[in-house]
C-alpha positions in Angstrom: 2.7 -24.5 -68.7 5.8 -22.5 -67.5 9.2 -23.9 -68.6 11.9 -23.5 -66.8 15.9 -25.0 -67.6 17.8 -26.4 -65.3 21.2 -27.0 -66.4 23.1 -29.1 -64.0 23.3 -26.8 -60.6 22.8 -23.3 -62.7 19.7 -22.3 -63.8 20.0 -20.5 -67.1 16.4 -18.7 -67.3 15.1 -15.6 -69.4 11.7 -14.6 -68.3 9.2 -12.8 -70.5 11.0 -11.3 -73.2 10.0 -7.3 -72.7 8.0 -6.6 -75.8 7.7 -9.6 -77.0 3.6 -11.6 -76.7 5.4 -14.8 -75.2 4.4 -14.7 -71.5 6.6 -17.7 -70.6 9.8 -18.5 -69.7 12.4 -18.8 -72.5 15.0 -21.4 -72.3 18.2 -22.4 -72.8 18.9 -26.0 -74.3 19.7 -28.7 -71.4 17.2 -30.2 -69.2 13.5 -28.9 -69.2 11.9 -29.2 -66.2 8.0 -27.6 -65.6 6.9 -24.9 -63.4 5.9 -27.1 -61.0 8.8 -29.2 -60.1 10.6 -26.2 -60.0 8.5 -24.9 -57.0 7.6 -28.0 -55.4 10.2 -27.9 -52.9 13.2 -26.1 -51.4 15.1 -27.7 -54.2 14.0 -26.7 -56.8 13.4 -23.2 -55.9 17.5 -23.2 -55.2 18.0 -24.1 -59.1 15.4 -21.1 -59.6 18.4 -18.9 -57.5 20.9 -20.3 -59.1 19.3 -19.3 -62.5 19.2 -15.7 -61.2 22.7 -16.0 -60.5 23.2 -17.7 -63.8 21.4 -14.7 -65.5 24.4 -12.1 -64.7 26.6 -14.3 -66.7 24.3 -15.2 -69.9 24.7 -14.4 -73.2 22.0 -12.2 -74.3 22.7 -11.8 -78.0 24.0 -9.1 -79.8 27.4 -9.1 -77.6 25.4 -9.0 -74.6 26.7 -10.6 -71.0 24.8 -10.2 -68.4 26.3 -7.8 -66.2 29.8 -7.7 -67.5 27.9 -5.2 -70.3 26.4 -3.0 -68.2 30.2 -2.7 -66.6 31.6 -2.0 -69.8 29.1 -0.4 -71.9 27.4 1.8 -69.4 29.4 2.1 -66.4 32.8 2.7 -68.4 33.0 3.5 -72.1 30.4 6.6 -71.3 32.4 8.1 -68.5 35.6 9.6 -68.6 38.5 7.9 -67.2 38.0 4.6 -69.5 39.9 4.6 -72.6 39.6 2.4 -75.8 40.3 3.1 -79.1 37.7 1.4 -81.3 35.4 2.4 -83.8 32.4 0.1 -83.0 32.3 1.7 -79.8 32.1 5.7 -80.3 28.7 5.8 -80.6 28.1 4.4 -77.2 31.2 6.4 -75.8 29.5 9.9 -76.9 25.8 9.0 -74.7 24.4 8.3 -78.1 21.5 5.8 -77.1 20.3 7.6 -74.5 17.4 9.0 -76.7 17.5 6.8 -78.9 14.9 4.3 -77.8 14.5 2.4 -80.6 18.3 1.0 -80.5 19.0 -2.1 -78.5 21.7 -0.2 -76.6 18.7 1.9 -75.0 17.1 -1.1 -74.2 19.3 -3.4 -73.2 19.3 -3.2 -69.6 15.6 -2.5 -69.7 15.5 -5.8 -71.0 18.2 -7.5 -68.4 17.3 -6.6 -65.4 13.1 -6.8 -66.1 14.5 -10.5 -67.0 15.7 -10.8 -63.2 13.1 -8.7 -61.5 10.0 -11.3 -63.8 12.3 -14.4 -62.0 12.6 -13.1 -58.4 9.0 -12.3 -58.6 8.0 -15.6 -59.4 10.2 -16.8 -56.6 9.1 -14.2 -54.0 5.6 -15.2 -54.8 5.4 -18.9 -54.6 8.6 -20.2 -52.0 6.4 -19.4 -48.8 4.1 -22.6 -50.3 6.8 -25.1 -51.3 8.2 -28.0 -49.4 10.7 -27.9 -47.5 12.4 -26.3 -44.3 11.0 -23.0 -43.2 14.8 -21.6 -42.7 15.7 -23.0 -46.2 12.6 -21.1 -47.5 13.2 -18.0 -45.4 17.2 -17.9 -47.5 16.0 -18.2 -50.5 13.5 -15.5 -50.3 15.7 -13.3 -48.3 17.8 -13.8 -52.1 15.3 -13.2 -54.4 14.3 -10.2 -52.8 18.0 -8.7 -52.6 17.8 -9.6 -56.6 15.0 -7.6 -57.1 16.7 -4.8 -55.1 19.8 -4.9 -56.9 17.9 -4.9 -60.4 15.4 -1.9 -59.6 18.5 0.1 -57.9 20.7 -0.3 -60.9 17.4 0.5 -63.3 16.5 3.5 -61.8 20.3 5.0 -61.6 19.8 4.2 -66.0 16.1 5.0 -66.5 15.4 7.5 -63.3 16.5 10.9 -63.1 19.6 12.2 -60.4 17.4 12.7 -57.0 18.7 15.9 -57.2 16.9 16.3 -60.3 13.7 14.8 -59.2 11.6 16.7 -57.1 12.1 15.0 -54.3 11.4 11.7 -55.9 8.8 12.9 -58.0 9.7 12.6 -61.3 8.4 9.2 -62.6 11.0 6.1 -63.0 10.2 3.0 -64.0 7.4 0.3 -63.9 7.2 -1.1 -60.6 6.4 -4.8 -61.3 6.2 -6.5 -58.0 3.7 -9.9 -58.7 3.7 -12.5 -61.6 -0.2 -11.1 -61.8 0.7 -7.8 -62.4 -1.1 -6.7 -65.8 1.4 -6.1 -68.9 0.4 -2.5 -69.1 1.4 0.0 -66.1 2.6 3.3 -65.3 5.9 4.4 -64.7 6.2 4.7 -60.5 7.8 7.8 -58.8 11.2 7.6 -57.9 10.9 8.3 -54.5 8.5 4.9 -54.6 11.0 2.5 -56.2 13.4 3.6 -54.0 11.1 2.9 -50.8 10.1 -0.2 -52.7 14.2 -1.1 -53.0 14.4 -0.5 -49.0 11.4 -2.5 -48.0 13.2 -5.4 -50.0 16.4 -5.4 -48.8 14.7 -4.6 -44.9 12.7 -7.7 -45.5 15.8 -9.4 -47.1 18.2 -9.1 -44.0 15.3 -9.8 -41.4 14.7 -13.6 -43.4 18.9 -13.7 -43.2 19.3 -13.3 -39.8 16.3 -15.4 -38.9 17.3 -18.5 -41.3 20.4 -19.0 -39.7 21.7 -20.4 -43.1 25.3 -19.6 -44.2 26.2 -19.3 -48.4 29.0 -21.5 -49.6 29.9 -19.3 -52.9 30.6 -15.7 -53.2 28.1 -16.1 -56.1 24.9 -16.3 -54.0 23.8 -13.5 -51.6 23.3 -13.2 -47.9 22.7 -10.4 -45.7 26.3 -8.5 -46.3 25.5 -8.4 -50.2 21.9 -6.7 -49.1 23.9 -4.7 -47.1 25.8 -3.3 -50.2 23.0 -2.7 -51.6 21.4 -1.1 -49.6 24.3 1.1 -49.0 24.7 2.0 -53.1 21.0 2.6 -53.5 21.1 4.8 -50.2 23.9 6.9 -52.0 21.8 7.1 -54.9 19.2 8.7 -52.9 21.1 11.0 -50.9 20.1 9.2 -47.8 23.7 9.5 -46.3 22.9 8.0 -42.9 21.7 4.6 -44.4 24.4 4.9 -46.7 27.0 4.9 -43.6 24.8 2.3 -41.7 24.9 -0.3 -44.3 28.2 0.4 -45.6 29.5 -0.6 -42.5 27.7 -3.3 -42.1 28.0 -4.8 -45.3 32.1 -4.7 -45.1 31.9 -5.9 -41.6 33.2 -9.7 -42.7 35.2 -8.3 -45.9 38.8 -6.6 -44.7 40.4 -4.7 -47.2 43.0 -6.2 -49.4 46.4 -6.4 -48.7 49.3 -4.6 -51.3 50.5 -7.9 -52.0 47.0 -9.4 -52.9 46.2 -5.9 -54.8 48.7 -6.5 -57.1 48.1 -10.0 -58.2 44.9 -9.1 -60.2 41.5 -9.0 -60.1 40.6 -12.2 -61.6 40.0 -13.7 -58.4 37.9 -13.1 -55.0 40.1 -11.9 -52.5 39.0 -11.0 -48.8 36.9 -7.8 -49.7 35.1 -9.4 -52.4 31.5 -9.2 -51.2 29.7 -10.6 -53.9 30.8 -11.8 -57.3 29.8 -14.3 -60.2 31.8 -16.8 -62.0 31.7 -18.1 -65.6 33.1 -21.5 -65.4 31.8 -22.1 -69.0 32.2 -18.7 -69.8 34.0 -19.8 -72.9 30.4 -19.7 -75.0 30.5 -15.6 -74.1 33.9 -15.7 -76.1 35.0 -12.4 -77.2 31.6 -11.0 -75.4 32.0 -11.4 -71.7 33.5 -8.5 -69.6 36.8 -10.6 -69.2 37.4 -10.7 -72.6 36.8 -7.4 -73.2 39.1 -5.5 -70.9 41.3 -8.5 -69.2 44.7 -7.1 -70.7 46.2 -10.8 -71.1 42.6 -12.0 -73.3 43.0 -13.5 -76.6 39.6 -11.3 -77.7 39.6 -9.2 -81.0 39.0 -6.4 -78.7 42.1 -6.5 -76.8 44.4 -7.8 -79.3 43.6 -4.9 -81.5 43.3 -2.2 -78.8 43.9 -2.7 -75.0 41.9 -0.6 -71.9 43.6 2.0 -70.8 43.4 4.7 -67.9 42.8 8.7 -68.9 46.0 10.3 -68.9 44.6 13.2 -66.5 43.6 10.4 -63.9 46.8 8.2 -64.2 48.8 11.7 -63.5 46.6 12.2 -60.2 47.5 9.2 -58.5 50.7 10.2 -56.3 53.9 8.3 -57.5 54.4 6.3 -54.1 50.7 4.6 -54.6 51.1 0.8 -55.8 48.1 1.2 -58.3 49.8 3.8 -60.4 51.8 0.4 -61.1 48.6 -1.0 -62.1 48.6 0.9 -65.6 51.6 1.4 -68.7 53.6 4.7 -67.6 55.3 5.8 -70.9 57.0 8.5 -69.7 61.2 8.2 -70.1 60.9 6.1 -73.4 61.5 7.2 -76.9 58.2 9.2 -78.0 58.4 8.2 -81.3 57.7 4.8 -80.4 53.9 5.0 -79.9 51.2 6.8 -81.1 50.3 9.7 -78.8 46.7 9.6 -79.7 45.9 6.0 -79.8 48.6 5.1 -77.4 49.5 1.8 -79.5 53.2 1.0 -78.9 55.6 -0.1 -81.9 56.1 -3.9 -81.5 59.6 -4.8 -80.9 60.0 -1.3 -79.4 62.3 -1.1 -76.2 58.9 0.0 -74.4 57.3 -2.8 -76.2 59.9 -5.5 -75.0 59.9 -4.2 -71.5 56.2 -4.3 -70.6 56.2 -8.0 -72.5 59.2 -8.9 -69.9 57.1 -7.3 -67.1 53.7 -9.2 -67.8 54.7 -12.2 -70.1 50.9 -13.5 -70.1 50.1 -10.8 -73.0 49.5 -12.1 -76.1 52.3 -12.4 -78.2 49.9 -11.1 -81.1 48.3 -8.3 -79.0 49.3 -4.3 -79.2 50.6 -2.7 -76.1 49.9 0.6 -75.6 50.7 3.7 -73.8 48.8 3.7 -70.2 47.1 0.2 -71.2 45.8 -1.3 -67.5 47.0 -4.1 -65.9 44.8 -4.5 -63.0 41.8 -6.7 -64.2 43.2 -10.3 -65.9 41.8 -13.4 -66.9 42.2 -16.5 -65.6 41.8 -18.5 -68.8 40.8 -18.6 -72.3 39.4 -18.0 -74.7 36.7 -16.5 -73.6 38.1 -14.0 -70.7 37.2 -16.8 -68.2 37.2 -14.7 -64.4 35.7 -14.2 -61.7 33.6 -10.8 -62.1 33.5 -8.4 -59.1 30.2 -6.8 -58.3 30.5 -5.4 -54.7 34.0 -4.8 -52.5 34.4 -3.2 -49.2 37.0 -1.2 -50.5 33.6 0.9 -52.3 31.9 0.6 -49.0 34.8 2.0 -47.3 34.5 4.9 -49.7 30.3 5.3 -49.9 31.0 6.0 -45.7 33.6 8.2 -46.4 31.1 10.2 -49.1 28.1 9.6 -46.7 30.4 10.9 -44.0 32.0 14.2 -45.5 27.7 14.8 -46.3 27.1 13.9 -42.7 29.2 17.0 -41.5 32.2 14.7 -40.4 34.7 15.2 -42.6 37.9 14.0 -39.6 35.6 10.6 -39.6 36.0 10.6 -43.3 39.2 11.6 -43.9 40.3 9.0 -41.5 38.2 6.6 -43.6 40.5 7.6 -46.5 43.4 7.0 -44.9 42.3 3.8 -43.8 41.8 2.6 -47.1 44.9 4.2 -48.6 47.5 4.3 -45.9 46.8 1.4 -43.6 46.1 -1.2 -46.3 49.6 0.1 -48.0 48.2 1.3 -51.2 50.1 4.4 -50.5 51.9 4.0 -47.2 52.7 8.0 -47.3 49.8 9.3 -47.9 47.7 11.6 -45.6 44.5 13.7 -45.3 43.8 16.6 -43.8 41.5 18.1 -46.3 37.7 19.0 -45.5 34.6 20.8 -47.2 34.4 20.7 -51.0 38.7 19.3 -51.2 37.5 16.8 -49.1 34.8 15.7 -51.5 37.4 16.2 -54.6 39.6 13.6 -52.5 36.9 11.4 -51.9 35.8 11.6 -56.0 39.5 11.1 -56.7 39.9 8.0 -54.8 36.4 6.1 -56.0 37.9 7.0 -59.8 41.4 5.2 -58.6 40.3 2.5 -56.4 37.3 1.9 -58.8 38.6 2.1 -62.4 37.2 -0.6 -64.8 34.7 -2.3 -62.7 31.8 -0.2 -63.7 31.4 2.9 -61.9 32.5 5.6 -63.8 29.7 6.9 -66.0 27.3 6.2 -63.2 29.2 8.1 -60.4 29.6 11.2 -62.9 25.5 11.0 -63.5 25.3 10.9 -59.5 27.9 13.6 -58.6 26.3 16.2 -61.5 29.6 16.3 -62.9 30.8 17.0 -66.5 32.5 14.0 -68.7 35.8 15.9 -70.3 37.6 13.4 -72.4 41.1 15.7 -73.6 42.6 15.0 -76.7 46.6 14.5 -76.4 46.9 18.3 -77.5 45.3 19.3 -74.2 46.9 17.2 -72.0 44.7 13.8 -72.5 44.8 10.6 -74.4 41.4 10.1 -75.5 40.9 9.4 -79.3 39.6 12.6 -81.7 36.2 10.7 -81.6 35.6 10.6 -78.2 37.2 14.0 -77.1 34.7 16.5 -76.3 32.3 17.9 -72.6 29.2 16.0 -72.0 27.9 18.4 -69.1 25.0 17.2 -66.7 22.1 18.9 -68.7 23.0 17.0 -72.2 21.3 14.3 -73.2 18.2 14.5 -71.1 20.1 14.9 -68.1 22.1 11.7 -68.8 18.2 9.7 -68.2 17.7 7.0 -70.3 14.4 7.3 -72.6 12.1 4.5 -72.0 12.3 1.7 -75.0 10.1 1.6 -77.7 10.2 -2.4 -76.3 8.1 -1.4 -73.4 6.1 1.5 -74.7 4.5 -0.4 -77.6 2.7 -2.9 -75.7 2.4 -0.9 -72.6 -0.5 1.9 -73.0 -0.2 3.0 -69.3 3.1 5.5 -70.3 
C-alpha cells in the first residue's frame, strides 16, 4: 500500500525517489494516512494539493529547499548579475555540474520536480473517481495539471536544449512521464513534444477553472491566472511569442503592478502583483537552507552573516539614478575607499559607510558584514530560518514577457509603451522614457528583466534563453565579482549550458 503524510492542512509528500527501487511514497513524520483515504473524496485529494504545494518548501537534504534552490543555485549564482563571495559556492557559480552527472547538483532538480510531476500524476489519474462535488473535482485537477506544467516547463529550460538550438523541437528532452503506470524505463521525449504536452495541460487546466467556478483562498494554491503565467513563461521558452502575449495578459489581468511605496518595503510579502507564491510558516526546520535565509539581507544565516548578496557592479551602474530600485542595493560611491574591500566588497565594521547603512536598515544583524552593493530588496520576515513569503510569478514579469513577445511580434511602440508602463506609470522611474526600437529595444527590454527581476531566479535561465554570454568582471575591469568567479561563459560552453541527464535516472532507465 501507498503511504501518504498528511500533516495537519499541508501535505508533505516525496514520491518515488528517482533511482532509488522504492516505488512508494516516502514520508515525512506526522500522521500517516493510506492511499486510499487520501483519494476517497474531494478531501483528501485537497491534502494531496496541499502536499504539492508543500513540496516547493521542503527540505530535501543536502541544503536543498524546494524551490527556493533552484532560485538560488540555478537561476542566480550561475548567471551574471548575482554576487556572493563564498567558497562553497564557486563551483556551482562556474556551470560546473552541468556535465557532471554523477554530482547531486546535476541531479537535483531532476529529482525535485520528477517528485511533483510522480504526485500530480497520481492526482490527475484518480480525482475524476473520488467523492465529492464535480466542481470541487474539476479545481483540483485543473491544479494538478498546472503542477505538472510548471515542473516539465522548468525541466526542460534545465535538461532541454535552447529551441533555437533544437531543430525545431527535435532534439530530445526529457522523460515524459504522464500515468502512475507508466513503466520505470523510457525514452527521453522531443522537445517540441513536452512543450505541446506543457500546452495541452495548462489548456485543459484553465478550461476545468473556468468551468468549476471555485475561487482559491491563498496565493499558495493555483487558479487559472497562475496557468496563465505559465503558460506565458513556457511560451517564451518556445519562441511562440503570440501565446506568450496572450497569456501574459491574461495572467496579470487581476494583479496591478506595485506601487513605489509598496516596492520599497520589501519583498517578503505578497503585494498586489504577486500571482503565485508559497509560504514557509515552519520554515524554521530549512534554517540556514531555505532561499530566505540565504539571500534575505536582515537573516541570521551563516551565509549572510559572513557574506551578503549583492548586485554586479556593471548592472547597478545601468539603472538611471532617478529609478527607486537603484535604492534597493549599497551605492559605495562618495565614501572613503579604503574602507572596504574592492574585490569582496566587505565594509570595515564601525566604518562611517558601515554606521550609515546600519542607521538606514537597523534590522541587519548586528554580527553580519555589510558590503559594498549588498541588496536590500528581498528580507525576511522572521527568524531563524529566513521565514518569507517566496515569490514565484508577478505581473511585473508578465508585463515584461509581452513587452519581449511584443518587440518579436514586430510592435516595438506596443512594447515600448509596455516599458513605460512598468517603469514610468508605476513610479519606479517617473522620468523615464522609451523611444528605442529593433535590436536597442530588445537591449532595453533585457536590461529591465535583469533590474526588475534580480534575485528571484531568473538570471542564469534568461542568459541560456537569450543565447547570451555570462561576463562576470573582476574590479580591475570595471566589475565586482570575486577572482574565482570572473571569467566568459559563452552560449556554446558547457554543452550549450544543457544539463546532462543524471546517472540517477540513466542507471535504472535502459530506454536512454
Amino acid at each position: 500500500m501507498k503511504k501518504i503524510v498528511v500533516n495537519f492542512l499541508l501535505l508533505s509528500t516525496l514520491f518515488i525517489n528517482i533511482g532509488c527501487e522504492k516505488d512508494y511514497l516516502e514520508t515525512i513524520p506526522s500522521e500517516e494516512v493510506s492511499e486510499e483515504i487520501i483519494f476517497k473524496d474531494t478531501e483528501g485529494v485537497t491534502y494531496a494539493i496541499n502536499g504539492l504545494a508543500r513540496l516547493m518548501m521542503t527540505d530535501m537534504g543536502r541544503s536543498f529547499n524546494g524551490e527556493g534552490s533552484i532560485k538560488l543555485l540555478y537561476g542566480e549564482l550561475t548567471g551574471s548579475n548575482y554576487r556572493k563571495d563564498e567558497s562553497s559556492t564557486v563551483a556551482i557559480s562556474n556551470n560546473e555540474y552541468i556535465e557532471n552527472v554523477t554530482h547531486e547538483n546535476n541531479s537535483y532538480p531532476w529529482h525535485y520536480y520528477y517528485m511533483i510531476i510522480s504526485n500530480a500524476n497520481e492526482i490527475i489519474a484518480q480525482v475524476d473517481g473520488v467523492h465529492g462535488f464535480a466542481s470541487v473535482k474539476k479545481y483540483l485537477k485543473a491544479q494538478a495539471l498546472s503542477y505538472r506544467a510548471y515542473a516539465y516547463t522548468m525541466l526542460v529550460q534545465i535538461y532541454g536544449n535552447r529551441w533555437q538550438d533544437s531543430n525545431n523541437g527535435q532534439a530530445k528532452s526529457v522523460v515524459l512521464r504522464l500515468s502512475p503506470k507508466d513503466p520505470r524505463a523510457m525514452p527521453l521525449a522531443p522537445l517540441k513534444q513536452v512543450y505541446d504536452q506543457i500546452y495541452s495541460d495548462l489548456g485543459q487546466a484553465i478550461v476545468l477553472f473556468t468551468e468549476s467556478n471555485y475561487k482559491r483562498n491563498t496565493n499558495y494554491l493555483i487558479d487559472a491566472s497562475v496557468a496563465h503565467a505559465i503558460f506565458a513563461r513556457a511560451a517564451l521558452n518556445r519562441q511562440d511569442y503570440q501565446s506568450a502575449l496572450n497569456h501574459a495578459i491574461l495572467a496579470r489581468e487581476d494583479y496591478p503592478l506595485m506601487s513605489m511605496k509598496a516596492y520599497k518595503e520589501g519583498f517578503d510579502n505578497i503585494t498586489s502583483e504577486w500571482i503565485w507564491s508559497s509560504f514557509g510558516s515552519d520554515e524554521n526546520y530549512l534554517f540556514d537552507n531555505s532561499y530566505g535565509a540565504m539571500i534575505g539581507y536582515n537573516s541570521i544565516s551563516t551565509s549572510v552573516i559572513a557574506s551578503p548578496s549583492r548586485i554586479s557592479k556593471e548592472l547597478y551602474e545601468s539603472i538611471p539614478t532617478t529609478d527607486i530600485r537603484k535604492e534597493l542595493f549599497l551605492d559605495p560611491t562618495g565614501y572613503d575607499p579604503s574602507t572596504y574591500n574592492i574585490t569582496t566588497g566587505a565594509i570595515q565594521k564601525n566604518s562611517l559607510l558601515d554606521i550609515t547603512v546600519r542607521e538606514r536598515f537597523p534590522n541587519i544583524d548586528k554580527k553580519a558584514t555589510t558590503a559594498a552593493y549588498m541588496q536590500f530588496k528581498i528580507k525576511v520576515t522572521s527568524q531563524p530560518g529566513g521565514v518569507m513569503h517566496v515569490n514565484h510569478f508577478r505581473s511585473s514579469e508578465m508585463c515584461l514577457i509581452q513587452a519581449e513577445a511584443l518587440h518579436f511580434l514586430g510592435r516595438d511602440n506596443e512594447a515600448s509603451s509596455t516599458l513605460v508602463e512598468l517603469t514610468k506609470n508605476t513610479q519606479r522611474d517617473s522620468n523615464y522614457v522609451c523611444t528605442k526600437t529593433g535590436v536597442a529595444l530588445l537591449n532595453e527590454i533585457i536590461k529591465y528583466r535583469a533590474i526588475e527581476l534580480w534575485g528571484e531566479g531568473f538570471d542564469w535561465f534568461d542568459y541560456k534563453r537569450l543565447n547570451l554570454t555570462i561576463d562576470r568582471k573582476s574590479s580591475a575591469h570595471g566589475g565586482n565579482a570575486s577572482d574565482l568567479v570572473t571569467k566568459k561563459i559563452t552560449p556554446d560552453m558547457n554543452n550549450k549550458w544543457t544539463y546532462r541527464i543524471p546517472k540517477i535516472e540513466t542507471d535504472y532507465n535502459s530506454e536512454i
